[in-house]
N, C-alpha and C positions, 0 to 999 in steps of 0.2 A: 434584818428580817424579823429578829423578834418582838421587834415595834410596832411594826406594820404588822405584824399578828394578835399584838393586843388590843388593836386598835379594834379590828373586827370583831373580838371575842368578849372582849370586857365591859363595862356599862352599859345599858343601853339609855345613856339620856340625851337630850334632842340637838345640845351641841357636838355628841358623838357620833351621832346618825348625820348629820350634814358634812363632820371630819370622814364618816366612813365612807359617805357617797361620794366625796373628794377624791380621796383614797384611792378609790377602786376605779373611777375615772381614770386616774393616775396609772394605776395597773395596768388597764386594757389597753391605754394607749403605749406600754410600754411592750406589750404582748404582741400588739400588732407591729410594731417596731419592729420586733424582733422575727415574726416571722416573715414581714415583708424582706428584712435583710438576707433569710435563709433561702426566701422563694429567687432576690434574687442572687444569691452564691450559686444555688442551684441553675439556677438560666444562663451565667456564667459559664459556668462548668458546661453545660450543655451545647452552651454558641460556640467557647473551645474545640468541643469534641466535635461539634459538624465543621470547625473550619480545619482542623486537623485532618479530615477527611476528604477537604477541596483539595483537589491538585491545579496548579496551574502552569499549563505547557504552552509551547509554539507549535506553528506549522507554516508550511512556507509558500502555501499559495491559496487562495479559496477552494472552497469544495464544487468542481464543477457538477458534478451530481451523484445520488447516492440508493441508486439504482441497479441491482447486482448484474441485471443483462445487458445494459448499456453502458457503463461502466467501464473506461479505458485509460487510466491515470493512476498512477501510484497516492495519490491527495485523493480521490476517491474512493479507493478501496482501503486505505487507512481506516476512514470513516466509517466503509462498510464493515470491516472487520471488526469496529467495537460494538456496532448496535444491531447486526445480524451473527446469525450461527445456522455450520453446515451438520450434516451426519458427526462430524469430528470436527475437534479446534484443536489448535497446535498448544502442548504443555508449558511447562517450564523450559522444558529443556529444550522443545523444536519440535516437540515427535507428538506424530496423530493421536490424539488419545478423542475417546468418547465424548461425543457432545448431543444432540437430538437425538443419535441411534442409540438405546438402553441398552446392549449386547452387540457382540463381534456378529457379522453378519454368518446366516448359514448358508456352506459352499453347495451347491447344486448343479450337474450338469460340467462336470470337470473343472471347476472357478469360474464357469461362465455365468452364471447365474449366482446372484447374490440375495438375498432374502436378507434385508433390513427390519427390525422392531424401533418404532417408534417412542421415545419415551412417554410415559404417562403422563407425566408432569411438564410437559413441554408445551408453553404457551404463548401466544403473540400478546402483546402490550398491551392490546385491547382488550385481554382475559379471555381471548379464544383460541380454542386448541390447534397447536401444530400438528398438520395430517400430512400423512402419505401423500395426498393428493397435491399438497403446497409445494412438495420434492418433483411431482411428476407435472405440477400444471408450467413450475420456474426452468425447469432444464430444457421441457417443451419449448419454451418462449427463445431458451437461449438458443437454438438451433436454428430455430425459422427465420429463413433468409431475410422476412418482411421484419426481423426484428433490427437486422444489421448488427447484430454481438460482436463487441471485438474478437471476447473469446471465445465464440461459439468454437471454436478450430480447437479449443482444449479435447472437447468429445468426440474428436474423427477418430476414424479407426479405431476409439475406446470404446464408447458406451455402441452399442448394436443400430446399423444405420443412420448413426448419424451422419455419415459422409454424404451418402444419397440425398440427405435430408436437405445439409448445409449447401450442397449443388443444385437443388432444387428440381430433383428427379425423384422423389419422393415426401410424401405429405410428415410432417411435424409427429403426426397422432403414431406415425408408424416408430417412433423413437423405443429405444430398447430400456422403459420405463413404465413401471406401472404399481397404480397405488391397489393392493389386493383387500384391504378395508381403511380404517382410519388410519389403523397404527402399524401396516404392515407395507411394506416398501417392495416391492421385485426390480431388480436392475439384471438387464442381459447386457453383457459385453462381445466384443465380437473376438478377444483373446484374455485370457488370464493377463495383466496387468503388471507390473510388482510397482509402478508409483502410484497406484488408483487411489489407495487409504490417504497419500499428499495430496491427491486431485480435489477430495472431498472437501479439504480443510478450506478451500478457495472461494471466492465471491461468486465465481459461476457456478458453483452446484447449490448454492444459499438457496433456501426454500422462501416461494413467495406466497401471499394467501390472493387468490384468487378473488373472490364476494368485495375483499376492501382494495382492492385495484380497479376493479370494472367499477367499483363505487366514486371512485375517485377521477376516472376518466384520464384525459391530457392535463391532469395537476398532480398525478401521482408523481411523488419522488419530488416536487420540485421546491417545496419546503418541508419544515419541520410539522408543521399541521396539515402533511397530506402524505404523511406516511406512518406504518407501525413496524414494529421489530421485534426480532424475537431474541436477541443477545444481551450481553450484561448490563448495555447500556441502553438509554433511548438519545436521541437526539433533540436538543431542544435548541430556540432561539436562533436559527439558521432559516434564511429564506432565501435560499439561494445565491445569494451576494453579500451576502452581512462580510466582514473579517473578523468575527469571531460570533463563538456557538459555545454551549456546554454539551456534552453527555451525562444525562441523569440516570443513577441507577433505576433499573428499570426490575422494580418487585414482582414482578410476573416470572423473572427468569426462574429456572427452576434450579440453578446454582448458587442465588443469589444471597447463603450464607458464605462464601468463600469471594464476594465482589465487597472490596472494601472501603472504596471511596463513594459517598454520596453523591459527588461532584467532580468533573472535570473541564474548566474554564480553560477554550481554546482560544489565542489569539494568532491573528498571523501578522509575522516577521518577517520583513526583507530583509534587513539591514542588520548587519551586526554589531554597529554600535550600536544600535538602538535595546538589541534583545539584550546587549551585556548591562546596558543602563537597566530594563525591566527585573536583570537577574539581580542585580545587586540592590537591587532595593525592596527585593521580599515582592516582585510583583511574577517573576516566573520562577520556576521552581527547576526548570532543566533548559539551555540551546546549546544548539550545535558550532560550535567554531571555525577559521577558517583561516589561513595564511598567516600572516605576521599575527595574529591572537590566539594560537597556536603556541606560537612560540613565550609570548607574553605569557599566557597560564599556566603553561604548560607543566610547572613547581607548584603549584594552589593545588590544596589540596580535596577542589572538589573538582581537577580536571580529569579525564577519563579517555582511552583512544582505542579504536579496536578497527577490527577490517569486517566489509559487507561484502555480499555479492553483488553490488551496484556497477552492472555495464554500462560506463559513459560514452559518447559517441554520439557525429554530427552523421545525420541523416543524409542522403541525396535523392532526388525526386529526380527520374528519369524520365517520367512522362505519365498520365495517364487519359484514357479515353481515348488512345490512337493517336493523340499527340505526344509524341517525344521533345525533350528539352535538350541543351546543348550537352546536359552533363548525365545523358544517353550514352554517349562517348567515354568507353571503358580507359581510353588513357588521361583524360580529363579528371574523370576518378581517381586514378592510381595518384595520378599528380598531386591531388588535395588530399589523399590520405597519407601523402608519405611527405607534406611540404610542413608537417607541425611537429616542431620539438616539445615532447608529449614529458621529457623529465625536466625539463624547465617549468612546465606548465604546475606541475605535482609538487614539485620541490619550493618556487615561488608562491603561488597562487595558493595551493592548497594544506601542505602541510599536514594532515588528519589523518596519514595513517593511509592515503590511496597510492596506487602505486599504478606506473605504465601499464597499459596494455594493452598487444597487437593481436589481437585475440577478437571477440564477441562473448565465449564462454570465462568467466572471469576465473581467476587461480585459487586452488587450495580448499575448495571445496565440494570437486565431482571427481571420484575415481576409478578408474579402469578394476571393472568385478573380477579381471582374474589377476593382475599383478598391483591393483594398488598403487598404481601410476596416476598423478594428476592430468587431468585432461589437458590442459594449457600446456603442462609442461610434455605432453606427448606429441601435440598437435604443432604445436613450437610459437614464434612469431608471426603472424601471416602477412601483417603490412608494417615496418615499422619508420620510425622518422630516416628520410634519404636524400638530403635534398638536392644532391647528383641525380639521382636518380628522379627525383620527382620533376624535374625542371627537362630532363630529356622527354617525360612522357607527355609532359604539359606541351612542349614544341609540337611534338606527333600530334598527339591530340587538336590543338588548334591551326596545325596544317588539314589534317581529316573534316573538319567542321568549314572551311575556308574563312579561318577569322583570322586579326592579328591581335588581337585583346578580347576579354571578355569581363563583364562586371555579373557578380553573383550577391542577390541579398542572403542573408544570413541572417534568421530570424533564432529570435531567443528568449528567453523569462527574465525577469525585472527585476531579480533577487538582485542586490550589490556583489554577490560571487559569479553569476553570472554575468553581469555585467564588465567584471575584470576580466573573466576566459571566454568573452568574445573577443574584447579589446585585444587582447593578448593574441589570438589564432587571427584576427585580422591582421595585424600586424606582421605574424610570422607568415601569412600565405601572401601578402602582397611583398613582404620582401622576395622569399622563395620563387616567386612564381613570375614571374616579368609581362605584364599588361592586364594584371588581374586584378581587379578593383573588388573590395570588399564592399559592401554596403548590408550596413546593423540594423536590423529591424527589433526594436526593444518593445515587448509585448507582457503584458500581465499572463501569469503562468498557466490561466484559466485559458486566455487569447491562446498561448503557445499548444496548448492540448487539443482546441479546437483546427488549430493551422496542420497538425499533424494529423488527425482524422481525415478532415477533409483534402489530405495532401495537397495544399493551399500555402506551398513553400518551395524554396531553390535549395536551402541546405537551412538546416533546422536543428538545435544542438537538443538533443533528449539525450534519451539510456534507458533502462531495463533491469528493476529489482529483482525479476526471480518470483516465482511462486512454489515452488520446491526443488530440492536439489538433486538435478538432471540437466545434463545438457537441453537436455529437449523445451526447457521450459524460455533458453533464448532463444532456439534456432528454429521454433515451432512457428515464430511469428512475423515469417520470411514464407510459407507456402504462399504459390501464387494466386489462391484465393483466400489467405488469409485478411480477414478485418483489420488488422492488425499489424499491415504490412506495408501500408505509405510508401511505398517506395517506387514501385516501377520494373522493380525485379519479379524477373518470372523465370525459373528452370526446372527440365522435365525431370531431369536429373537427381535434381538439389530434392524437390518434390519426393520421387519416390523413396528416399534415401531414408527423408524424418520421416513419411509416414510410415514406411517397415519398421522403423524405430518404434512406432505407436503403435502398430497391429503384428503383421508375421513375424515379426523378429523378438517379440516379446518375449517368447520363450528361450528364444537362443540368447543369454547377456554379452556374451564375446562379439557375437557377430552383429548387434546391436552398436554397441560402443562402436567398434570400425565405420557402422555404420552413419553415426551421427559423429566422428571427425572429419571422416569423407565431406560430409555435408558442410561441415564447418569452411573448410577449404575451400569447395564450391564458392561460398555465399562469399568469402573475402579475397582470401590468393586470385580465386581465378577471375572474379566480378568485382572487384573491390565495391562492395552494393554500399558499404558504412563506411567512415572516417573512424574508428576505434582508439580508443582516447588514456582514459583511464578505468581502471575499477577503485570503486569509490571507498573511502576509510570515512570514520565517524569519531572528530574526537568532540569532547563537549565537557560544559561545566554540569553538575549537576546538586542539587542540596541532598548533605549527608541523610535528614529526613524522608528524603523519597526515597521509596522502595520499590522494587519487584515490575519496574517498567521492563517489557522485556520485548528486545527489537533484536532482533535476529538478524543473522547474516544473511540467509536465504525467507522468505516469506513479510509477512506485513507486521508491524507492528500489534504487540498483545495488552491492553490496558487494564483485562479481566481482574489480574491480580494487585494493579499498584494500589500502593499506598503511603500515607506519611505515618512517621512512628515517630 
């Protein structure tokens, strides 16, 4: 260095002046060097830290739509739950806490009346503000019969006329909902509640903006460029069909210091060898497992196993529009719900943690308010594997029908697990059952969701996650004008039983509870309306890196907080 300073500072004569202009040439180019190399250490550092911030997960079917009132799929409301938000979202731990509403609401009118605040900061994607009226114009929509809501049946007997609404004996506008300025909410109930604050956390009370829907017409919701959102995320790169989409953090949210990932790359997985090849090679970052790979990881130490509330169970379609089908026929039922051995299925097949069961309300997580009793276990078994028993009712039944055989399709999703526990329940009902021909109808998951709305099936293998923890949130979706009910069952009975569950009986919790195991009975002892299978476990691999994914036993998955460390 002290060369290169003489050189600049000492003589000035004319072969100096040409060594100094050398020199210093020499210099800048060595300055620019150096900062190019810093600018890019710096960009390094930077491209790390946003891919640190990518997560990249599975899911196991396309997104058939992401639409909060239309809406009837566990794969849809995944979705909806990361890029929409209600009055409250579910915490850490499961429990409602504050999300649009800025304060607990104030009680009015004995809890019938609720007064919701608005938060101030609460904004749709497109930088315009969440209002009252988004609350009151989307719960509107969900009720009206012209909407066809799965869930519209969540707000019978809860939110004020809606029943009237949903039977189409009174107009939409009359709903127990109203926006009293921008940021001011009024909600009438028709009884004090005690799940209402879980109700809220749900896709059906999601606020929708009215101006960018009518803007949108019949292309709202159906890709990622004809919708906005007001949750953590936004949605991108989804047009309805794609198998795979991101959610981008969406800077509008107004929690959006505690959302940690920039990115979330969704791909969808059938197959589980497939998703163990993406996981081991740094291309996902969490799947779920399943039978014999269960066993295989089950000593790795990023595997993981827990229990959900997932009710598994094959549908039966008894008829609708005045046509009944053969499996109308209550011992025909019985026959097929009791002709499957359901711990071979769990034990072989599944492995993760799911375990039998003869039930609809799944075990270990609803209990009786005055002793603390598990519901499952008060209610008992209602249909469980018999196959003495199944094959006497199947004789009855197919003498009652005047057949000597009978063939049933059996439609299903395309996942490779599903595909083994059709194979599997075909197998064991055409053993079990003497002239009963199975026939598999193998459909994409998206096809399977559509076959069950439009109850457009003979026996159809679904279940039921749960939107909070209540019986009522399986056995709500068996009224006989529920949306939501595919089935063919109708009783006057079973009917009045959940809805006092919803409305009079609110206040009483004893005679509540009674009232929704009664019901439970109903819909299977006495109707065997379901085949009742399993409740589902979830074991899975996952990278020690990912954090704070948090999937609940009861409710939808929460992506608000994950991230990689």
């Amino acid at each position: 260095m002290r060369h290169i300073f003489g050189l600049f500072f000492g003589q000035n004569t004319k072969g100096d002046m040409i060594l100094r202009k050398k020199m210093l040439g020499i210099l800048m180019l060595l300055v620019l060097i150096l900062l190019a190399a810093c600018q890019s250490k710096d960009a390094t550092k930077d491209t790390e830290k946003k891919e640190s911030n990518t997560i990249n997960i599975m899911e196991t079917g396309e997104i058939p739509g992401v639409n909060p009132t239309t809406a009837d799929n566990s794969v849809s409301f995944r979705a909806i739950n990361q890029i929409y938000e209600g009055l409250y979202r579910l915490d850490k731990d499961g429990k409602p806490a504050l999300a649009m509403a800025a304060a607990e609401p104030e009680e009015q009118n004995g809890g019938k009346t609720l007064i919701f605040k608005i938060r101030e900061d609460a904004k749709w994607s497109n930088g315009t503000p969440v209002t009252a009226a988004d609350f009151e114009y989307a719960w509107k929509k969900v009720v009206d019969p012209k909407s066809a809501a799965a869930y519209g049946p969540q707000m019978e007997e809860i939110v004020k006329n809606a029943t009237p609404i949903l039977n189409g004996k009174m107009d939409p506008d009359q709903l127990g909902v109203k926006a009293l300025d921008d940021k001011t909410l009024q909600v009438d109930l028709e009884n004090p509640v005690p799940i209402f604050k879980d109700l809220l956390t749900t896709g059906t009370f999601f606020p929708q903006n009215q101006a960018f829907i009518e803007s949108q017409g019949d292309r709202y919701a159906l890709s990622s460029e004809n919708l906005i959102s007001n949750g953590p995320f936004k949605l991108e790169n989804w047009d309805g069909t794609k198998k795979n989409w991101n959610y981008v953090k969406n800077n509008k949210y107004w929690d959006k210091k505690n959302v940690k990932a920039n990115k979330i790359n969704v791909q969808v997985v059938k197959d589980t060898n497939q998703a163990l090849n993406l996981y081991t090679t740094g291309k996902l970052d969490r799947i779920e497992l399943d039978g014999e790979f269960v066993s295989k990881y089950k000593d790795d130490s990023d595997f993981n196993k827990e229990f959900t509330g997932n009710s598994i169970y094959l549908k039966m379609n008894q008829g609708k529009d005045g046509q009944k089908t053969d499996l109308a026929n209550i011992h025909i039922r019985r026959a097929l719900a009791m002709a499957i051995d359901k711990q071979s299925m769990v034990e072989r097949l599944l492995a993760n943690g799911s375990a039998v069961l003869n039930g609809n309300v799944p075990a270990k997580i609803m209990f009786d308010p005055k002793t603390n009793e598990d519901f499952r276990k008060q209610n008992g078994n209602l249909l469980n594997y018999n196959p003495t028993e199944a094959k006497k009712n199947w004789e009855l039944g197919l003498k009652e029908i005047g057949k000597s055989d009978l063939t049933v399709v059996l439609t299903a999703g395309d996942s490779s697990l599903e595909k083994q526990q059709t194979e599997f329940m075909q197998d064991q009902l055409q053993k079990n059952l003497p002239g009963l021909t199975i026939n598999v109808k193998t459909v994409t998951q998206k096809a399977s969701f559509v076959a069950d709305v439009s109850q457009d099936y003979e026996m159809l293998l679904g279940g039921w996650s749960g939107d909070y923890s209540d019986p009522l949130t399986y056995l709500n979706l068996f009224l006989t004008d529920s949306p939501g009910n595919h089935t063919g069952f109708s009783n006057a009975k079973y009917d009045e039983l959940v809805l006092g569950a919803k409305g009079k009986l609110s206040n009483n919790p004893e005679k509540r509870w009674e009232a929704l195991l009664e019901a439970e009975q109903i819909l299977l002892k006495d109707n065997a309306t379901l085949v009742p299978l399993y409740q589902g476990g979830r074991a899975y691999l996952q990278k020690p890196a990912l954090q704070d994914y948090f999937a609940y036993p009861i409710g939808s998955e929460n992506y608000k907080w994950i991230a990689k460390k």
